[in-house]
C-alpha positions in Angstrom: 17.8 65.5 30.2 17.4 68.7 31.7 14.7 70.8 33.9 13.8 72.9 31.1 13.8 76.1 33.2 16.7 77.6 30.8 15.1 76.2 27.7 11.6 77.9 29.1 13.6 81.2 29.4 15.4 81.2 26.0 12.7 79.8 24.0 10.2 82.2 25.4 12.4 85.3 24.9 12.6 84.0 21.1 9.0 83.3 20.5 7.9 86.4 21.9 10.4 88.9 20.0 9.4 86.8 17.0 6.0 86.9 17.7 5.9 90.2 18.2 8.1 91.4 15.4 6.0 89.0 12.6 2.7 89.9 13.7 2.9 94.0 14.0 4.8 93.3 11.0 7.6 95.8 12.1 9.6 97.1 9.3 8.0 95.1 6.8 9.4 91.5 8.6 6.3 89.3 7.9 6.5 90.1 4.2 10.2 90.0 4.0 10.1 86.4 6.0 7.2 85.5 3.6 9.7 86.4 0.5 12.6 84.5 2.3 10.6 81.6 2.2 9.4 81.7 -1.1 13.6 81.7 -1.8 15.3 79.5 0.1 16.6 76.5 -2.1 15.3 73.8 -0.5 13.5 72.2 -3.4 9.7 71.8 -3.6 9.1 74.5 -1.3 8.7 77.4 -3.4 5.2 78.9 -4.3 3.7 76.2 -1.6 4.7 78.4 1.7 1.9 79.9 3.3 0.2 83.3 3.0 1.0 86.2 5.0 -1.9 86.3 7.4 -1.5 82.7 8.2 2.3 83.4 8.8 0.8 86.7 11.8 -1.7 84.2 12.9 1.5 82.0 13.8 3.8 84.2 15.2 0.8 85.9 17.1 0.4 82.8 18.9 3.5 82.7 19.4 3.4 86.4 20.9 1.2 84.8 23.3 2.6 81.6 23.9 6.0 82.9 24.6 5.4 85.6 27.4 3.7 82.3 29.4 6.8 80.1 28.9 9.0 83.2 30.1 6.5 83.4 33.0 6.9 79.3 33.4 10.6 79.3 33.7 10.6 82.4 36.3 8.4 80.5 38.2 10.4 77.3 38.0 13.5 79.4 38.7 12.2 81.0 41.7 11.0 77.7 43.1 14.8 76.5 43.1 15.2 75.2 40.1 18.6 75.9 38.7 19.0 78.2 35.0 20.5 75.1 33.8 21.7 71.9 34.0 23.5 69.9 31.7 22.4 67.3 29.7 25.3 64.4 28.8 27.0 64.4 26.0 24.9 63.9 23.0 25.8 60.0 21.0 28.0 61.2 18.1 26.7 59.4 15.4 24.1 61.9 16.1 26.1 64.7 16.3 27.7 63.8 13.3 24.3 63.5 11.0 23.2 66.9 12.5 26.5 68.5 11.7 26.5 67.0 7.3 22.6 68.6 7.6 23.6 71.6 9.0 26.3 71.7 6.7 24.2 71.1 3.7 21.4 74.0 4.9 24.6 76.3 5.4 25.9 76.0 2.0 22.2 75.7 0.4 21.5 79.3 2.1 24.9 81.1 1.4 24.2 79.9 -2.6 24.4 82.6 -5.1 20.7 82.7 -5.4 20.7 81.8 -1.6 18.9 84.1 1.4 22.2 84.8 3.6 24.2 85.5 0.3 21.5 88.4 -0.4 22.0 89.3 3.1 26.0 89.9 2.9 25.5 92.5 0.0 23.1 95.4 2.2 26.2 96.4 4.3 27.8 96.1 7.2 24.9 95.1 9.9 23.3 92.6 7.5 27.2 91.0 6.9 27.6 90.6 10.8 24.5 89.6 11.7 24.2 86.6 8.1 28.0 85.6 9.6 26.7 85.5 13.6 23.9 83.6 12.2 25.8 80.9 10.3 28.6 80.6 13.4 25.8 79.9 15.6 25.2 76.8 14.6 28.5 75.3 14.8 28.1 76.5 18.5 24.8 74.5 18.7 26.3 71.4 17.8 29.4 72.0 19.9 27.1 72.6 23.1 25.0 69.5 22.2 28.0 67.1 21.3 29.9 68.3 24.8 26.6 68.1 26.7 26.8 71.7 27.9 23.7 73.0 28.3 24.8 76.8 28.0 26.8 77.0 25.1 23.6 75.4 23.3 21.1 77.8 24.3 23.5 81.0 24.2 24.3 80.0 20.3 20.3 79.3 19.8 20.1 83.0 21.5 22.5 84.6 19.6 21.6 83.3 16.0 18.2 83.8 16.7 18.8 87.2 17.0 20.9 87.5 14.2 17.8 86.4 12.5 15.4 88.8 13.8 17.6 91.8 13.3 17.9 90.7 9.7 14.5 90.4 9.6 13.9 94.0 10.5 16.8 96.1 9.3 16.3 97.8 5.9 17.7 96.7 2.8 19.1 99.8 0.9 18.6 97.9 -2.3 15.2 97.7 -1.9 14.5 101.6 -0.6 16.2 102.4 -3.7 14.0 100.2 -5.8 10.7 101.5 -4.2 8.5 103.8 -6.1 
């Protein structure tokens, strides 16, 4: 498979500005993640997600955890270990059942009632950042179905942080509706 040292790096970055960003609760993220949940259309999930301060306990493990991958995968790189390596081509029967679930959780979220089509009304940042967020996995499955170890965990990156930002960026629809 691979040495893990770029997976250690990415995932670590992501866990820790997660962590971080859910467990201060910056901006309001924990609660708005928490009312995400309780919305997306994904039957049988709604009113059963968990409660805020289990949803800080998690990301502030993750907080933790993530600074000590990012430490792991320095360590691995400065030992000589390359970024990345990459992986083979992933079996396309498999890349074809991730693609029809991926496809299915892209038009399930970008529903009328759907999370990303909320997003596309607050403006211009939210629009760019629901869009990077949606193209990004098209790039995950590209990187996994070519074998290219790079693509994958760029697109991972960079919809991740689509995610986070819309996590954190302020809906004027709900400023307006505040007391």
């Amino acid at each position: 498979m691979t040495d893990g040292v770029g997976f250690s790096l990415v995932w670590g970055v992501g866990a820790t500005a997660f962590g971080w960003i859910v467990a201060t609760d910056f901006r309001g993220a924990a609660y708005r993640l928490h009312a995400w949940a309780d919305r997306l259309p994904f039957g049988g999930w709604r009113g059963a997600t968990p409660g805020i301060r289990y949803l800080r306990f998690v990301a502030a493990v993750l907080a933790v955890v993530g600074p000590l991958t990012i430490l792991a995968g320095v360590r691995d790189l400065t030992a000589g270990r390359g970024p990345v390596r990459d992986f083979g081509a992933v079996p396309l029967p498999f890349v074809a059942v991730w693609a029809v679930i991926g496809a299915v959780a892209l038009w399930r979220v970008w529903r009328a009632d759907g999370p990303l089509r909320r997003q596309w009304g607050g403006g211009w940042p939210r629009r760019v950042a629901a869009a990077v967020m949606s193209a990004a996995l098209p790039g995950f499955l590209a990187g996994a179905a070519l074998g290219h170890m790079v693509t994958l965990l760029v697109s991972w990156l960079v919809g991740g942080a689509a995610g986070l930002l819309l996590l954190v960026l302020r809906d004027p629809r709900e400023e307006r509706a505040a007391p």
